[in-house]
N, C-alpha and C positions, 0 to 999 in steps of 0.2 A: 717564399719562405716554406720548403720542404715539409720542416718539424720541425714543431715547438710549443712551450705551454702556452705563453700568449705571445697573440703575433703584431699588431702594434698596435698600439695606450699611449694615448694622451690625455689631458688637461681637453683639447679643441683637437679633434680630425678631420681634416679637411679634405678631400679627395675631390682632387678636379680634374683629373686624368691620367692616361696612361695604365698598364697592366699591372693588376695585386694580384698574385694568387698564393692563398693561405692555406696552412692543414698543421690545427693547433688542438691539443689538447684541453685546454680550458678556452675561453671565448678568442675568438680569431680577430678580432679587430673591438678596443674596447676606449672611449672618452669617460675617462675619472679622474676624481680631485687627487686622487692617488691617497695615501693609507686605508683606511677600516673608517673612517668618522662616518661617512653618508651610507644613509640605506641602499642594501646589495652591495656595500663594502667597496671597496679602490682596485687600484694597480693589485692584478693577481698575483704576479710573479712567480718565482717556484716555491711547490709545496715546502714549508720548513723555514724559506727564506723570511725576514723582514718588509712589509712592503714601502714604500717613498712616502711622503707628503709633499711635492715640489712647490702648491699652492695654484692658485688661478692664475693667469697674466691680466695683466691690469686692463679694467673693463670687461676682463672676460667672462661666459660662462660656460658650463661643461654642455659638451654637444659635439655629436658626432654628425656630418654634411658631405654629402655625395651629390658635385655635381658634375659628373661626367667621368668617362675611363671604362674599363673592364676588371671588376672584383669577380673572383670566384674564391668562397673559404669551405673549407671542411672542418667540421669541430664537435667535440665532446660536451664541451658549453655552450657558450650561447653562442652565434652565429657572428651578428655584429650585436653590440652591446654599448648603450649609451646609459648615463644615471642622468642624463640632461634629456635633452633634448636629439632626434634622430630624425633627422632628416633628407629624402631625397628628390634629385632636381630633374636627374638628368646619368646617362650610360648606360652601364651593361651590371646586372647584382647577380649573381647566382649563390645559393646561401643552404649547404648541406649540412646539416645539424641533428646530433643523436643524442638523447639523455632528456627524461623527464622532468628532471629538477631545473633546466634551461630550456632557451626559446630559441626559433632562427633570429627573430628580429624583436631584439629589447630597448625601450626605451625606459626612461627614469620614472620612476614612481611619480603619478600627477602628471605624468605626457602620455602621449603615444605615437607611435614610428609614423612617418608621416610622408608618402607618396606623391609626389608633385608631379613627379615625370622620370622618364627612364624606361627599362625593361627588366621586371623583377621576380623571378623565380625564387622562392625560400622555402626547403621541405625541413621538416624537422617533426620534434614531438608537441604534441597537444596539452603535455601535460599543464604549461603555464604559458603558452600561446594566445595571442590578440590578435584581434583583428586590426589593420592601420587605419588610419584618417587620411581618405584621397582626394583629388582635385581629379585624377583622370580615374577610370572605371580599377579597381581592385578586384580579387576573388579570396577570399578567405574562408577554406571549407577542411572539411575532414576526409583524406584519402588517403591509404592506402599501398604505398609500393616498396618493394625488397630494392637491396643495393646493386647498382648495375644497371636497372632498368632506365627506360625512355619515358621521362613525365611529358604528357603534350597538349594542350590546348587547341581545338577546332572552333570555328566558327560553326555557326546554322546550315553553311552551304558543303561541309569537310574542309575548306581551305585551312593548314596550319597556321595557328600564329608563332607557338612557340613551341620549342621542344628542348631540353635538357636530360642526358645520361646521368641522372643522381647519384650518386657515388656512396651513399648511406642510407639504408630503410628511414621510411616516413611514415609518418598518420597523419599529419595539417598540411597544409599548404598553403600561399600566397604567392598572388600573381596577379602581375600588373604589366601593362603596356599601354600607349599610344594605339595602336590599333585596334583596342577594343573598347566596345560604344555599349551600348544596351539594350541589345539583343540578347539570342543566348548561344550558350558555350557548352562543348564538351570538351571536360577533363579525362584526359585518356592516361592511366598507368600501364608498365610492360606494353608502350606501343611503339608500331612498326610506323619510320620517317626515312624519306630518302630525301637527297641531298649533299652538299657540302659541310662535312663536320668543321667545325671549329676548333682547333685542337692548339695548345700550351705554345 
């Protein structure tokens, strides 16, 4: 999805594989009851527009679930955006998000985003940023870098774990993988990685 205000809203999102890449205006991927009733409001839609109330499906509740694929979004709001419950299991997250009044990763009022497994990069602002609830080691800190640059993670010994070209200035960040334990880490902004890019 090139552009767009928001890039997909549901009720329940489910991602269990395969490649999303987003670059939306308000939150890039977002689970709502859809209208205005619940705190942080539904279905954005476009400014002006009417928003939906489709309703829960039966048994359901709102929650946004990532287990598995490759997401990368870019957004002016919130990154991903749940009013339920946010959860991840498993894949690939990259999550560039610019605007004080949002976050990279929202969860609903009385939750919080919640890391199981995967590979999770998310830079955004600090202005209303948390920290997640993990099972496998998280990094949740305040840094620093312009758009363009190389954010990277080192182990104790220089070995990379991760590296991501951010695509939009940050100040917070979070990051998670599988391959980090509990030792320590340097966070490297504008850094130099060779290698295999990844690319769309």
């Amino acid at each position: 999805i090139s552009n767009c205000y928001e890039g997909v809203q549901g009720v329940q999102v489910n991602i269990n594989g395969g490649t999303l890449i987003i670059n939306s205006l308000d939150d890039a991927i977002n689970a709502s009851e859809g209208g205005n009733k619940e705190p942080g409001g539904g279905f954005g839609g476009r400014p002006g527009m009417p928003g939906s109330k489709p309703g829960l499906p039966s048994g359901g509740n709102v929650g946004l679930y990532m287990k598995g694929g490759f997401v990368m979004v870019t957004s002016k709001g919130d990154g991903i955006d749940s009013n339920g419950e946010l959860v991840i299991v498993n894949g690939i997250l990259l999550v560039s998000q610019y605007g004080n009044g949002n976050e990279p990763i929202d969860a609903g009022d009385g939750y919080e985003p919640t890391i199981n497994g995967g590979l999770v990069i998310a830079a955004g602002a600090k202005g209303m940023a948390s920290a997640p609830k993990a099972t496998q080691t998280a990094l949740f800190t305040e840094a620093n870098g312009s758009a363009g640059e190389i954010l990277a993670i080192n182990d104790a010994k220089g070995k990379n774990i991760m590296a991501w070209k951010v695509p939009q200035a940050y100040n917070v960040i979070t990051m998670s993988a599988p391959e980090l334990g509990s030792g320590k880490y340097s966070i490297i902004t504008n850094a130099t990685v060779s290698g295999t890019e990844h690319t769309k």
